[in-house]
Structure formats: C-alpha cells, structure tokens
C-alpha positions as CSV (number, residue, x, y, z in Angstrom):
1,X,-7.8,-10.6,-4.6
2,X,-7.3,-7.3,-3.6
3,X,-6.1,-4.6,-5.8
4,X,-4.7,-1.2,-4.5
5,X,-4.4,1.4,-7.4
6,X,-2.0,4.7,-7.3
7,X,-2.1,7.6,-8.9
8,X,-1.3,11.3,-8.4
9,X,2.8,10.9,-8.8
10,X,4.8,13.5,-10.7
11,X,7.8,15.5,-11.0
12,X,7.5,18.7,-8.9
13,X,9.8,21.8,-7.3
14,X,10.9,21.8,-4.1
15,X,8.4,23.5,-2.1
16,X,5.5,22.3,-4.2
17,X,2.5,20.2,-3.5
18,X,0.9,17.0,-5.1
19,X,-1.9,14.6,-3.6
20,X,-1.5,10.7,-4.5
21,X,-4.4,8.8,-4.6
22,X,-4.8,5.0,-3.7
23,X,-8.0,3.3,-4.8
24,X,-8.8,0.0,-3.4
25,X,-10.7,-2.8,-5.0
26,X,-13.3,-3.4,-1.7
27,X,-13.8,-1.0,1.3
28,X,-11.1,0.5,3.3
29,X,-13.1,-0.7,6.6
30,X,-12.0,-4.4,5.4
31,X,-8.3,-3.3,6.5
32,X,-6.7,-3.3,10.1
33,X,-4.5,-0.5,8.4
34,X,-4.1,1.5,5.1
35,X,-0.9,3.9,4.1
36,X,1.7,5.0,2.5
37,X,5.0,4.0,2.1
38,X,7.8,5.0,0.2
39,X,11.1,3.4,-1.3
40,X,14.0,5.9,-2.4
41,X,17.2,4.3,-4.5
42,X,19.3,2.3,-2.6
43,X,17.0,2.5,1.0
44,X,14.8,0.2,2.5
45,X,11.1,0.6,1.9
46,X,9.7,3.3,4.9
47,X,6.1,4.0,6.3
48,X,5.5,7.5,5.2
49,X,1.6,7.9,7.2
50,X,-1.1,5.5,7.8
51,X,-4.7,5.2,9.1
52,X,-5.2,2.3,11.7
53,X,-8.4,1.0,12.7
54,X,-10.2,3.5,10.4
55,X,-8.9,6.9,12.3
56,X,-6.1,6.4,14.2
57,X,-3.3,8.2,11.7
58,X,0.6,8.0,11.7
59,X,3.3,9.9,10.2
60,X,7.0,9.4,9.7
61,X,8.7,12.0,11.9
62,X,10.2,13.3,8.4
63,X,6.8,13.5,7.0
64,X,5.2,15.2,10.0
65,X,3.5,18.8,9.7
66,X,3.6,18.2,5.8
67,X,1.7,15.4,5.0
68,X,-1.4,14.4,5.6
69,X,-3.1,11.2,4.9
70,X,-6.8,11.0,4.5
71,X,-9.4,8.7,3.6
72,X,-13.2,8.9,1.6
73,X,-14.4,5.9,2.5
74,X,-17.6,6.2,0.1
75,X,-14.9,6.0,-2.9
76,X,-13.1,3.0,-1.6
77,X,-9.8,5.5,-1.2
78,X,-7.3,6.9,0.8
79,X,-4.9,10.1,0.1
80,X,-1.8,11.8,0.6
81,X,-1.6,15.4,0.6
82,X,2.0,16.1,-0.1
83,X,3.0,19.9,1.0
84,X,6.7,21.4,1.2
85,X,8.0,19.0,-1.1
86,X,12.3,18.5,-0.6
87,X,14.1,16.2,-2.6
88,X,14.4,13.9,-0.1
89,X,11.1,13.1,-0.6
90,X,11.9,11.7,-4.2
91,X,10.7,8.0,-4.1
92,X,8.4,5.8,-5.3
93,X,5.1,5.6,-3.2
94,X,3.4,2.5,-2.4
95,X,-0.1,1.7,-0.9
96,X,0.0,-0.6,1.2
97,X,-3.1,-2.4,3.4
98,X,-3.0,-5.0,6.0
99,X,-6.1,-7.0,6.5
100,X,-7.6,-8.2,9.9
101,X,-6.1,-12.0,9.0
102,X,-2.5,-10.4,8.9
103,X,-2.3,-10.7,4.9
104,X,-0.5,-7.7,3.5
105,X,-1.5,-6.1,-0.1
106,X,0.6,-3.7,-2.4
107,X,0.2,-1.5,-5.0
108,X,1.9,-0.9,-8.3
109,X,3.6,1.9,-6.6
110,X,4.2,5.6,-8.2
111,X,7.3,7.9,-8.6
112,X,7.3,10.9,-7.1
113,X,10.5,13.7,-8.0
114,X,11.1,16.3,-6.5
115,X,13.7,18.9,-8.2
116,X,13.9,22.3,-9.4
C-alpha cells in the first residue's frame, strides 16, 4: 500500500514563506503524477501544482509565480515552496499521487494559515 507523508504546515504572515514536504513510501517514478492539492472550509478540494510524467509541472493560475513544486527523487519526495503567502492560501494541503493503473493515493493532509 502506498503511503504519502506531509509535513512542513504552519501558521505564517501574509507575505511569508514555508516549504511542505511529501514523502512517499516507494519512488516517485512509480506515479503517472505527483502534487499538491489543497481544501479550504467550505470549497471543493483544488490542484494547487503537480509534476506529470516526472517533469512536466502544473500550477493553479492562483498559485502561479509563487509556488513551486519540486521533486528529489533520491529521497522518495516531492516539495512545495510556498512564497507570498495571502490568506487565501489558508487550507489544508494534500499529496496526492496517481499511479500508471489509474489508482489514486492520499495523504494525511496538513494545515497551512496564513494571518498576521
């Protein structure tokens, strides 16, 4: 069974930074896709960035400019370099991985806040 572990959440200013970490139990080659996504109170669950076929990345338009996902592939785990924090980001973040049979795998998720 695969296991995706976050970390890296927090409670942080607007206009500050944090990096969330996702750690998966087997290599991230094993995935069609890897990523983030995000679920704030009372919205649907969102794609915040993801890496497709090991280097193709994608951001949510919102995310765009200030976030940037990245991978170490060596340590079985992907990032997310959080810049420019606004409370709208305020959510809790989810890693999410899609293997090459269609199955789909979560993490625990982690809260991220973002006020002053």
């Amino acid at each position: 069974q695969v296991q995706l572990v976050e970390s890296g959440g927090g409670l942080v200013q607007p206009g500050g930074s944090l990096r969330l970490s996702c750690a998966a139990s087997e290599s991230i080659f094993s995935f069609s896709s890897i990523g983030w996504y995000r679920q704030a109170p009372g919205k649907q669950r969102e794609l915040v960035a993801s890496i497709r076929s090991g280097s193709f990345k994608d951001y949510a338009d919102s995310v765009k400019d200030r976030f940037t996902i990245s991978s170490d592939s060596a340590k079985n785990t992907v990032y997310l370099q959080m810049n420019s924090l606004k409370p709208e980001d305020t959510a809790v973040y989810y890693c999410r991985a899609l293997s090459f049979d269609a199955r789909f795998y979560w993490g625990q998720g982690t809260q991220v806040s973002v006020s002053s």
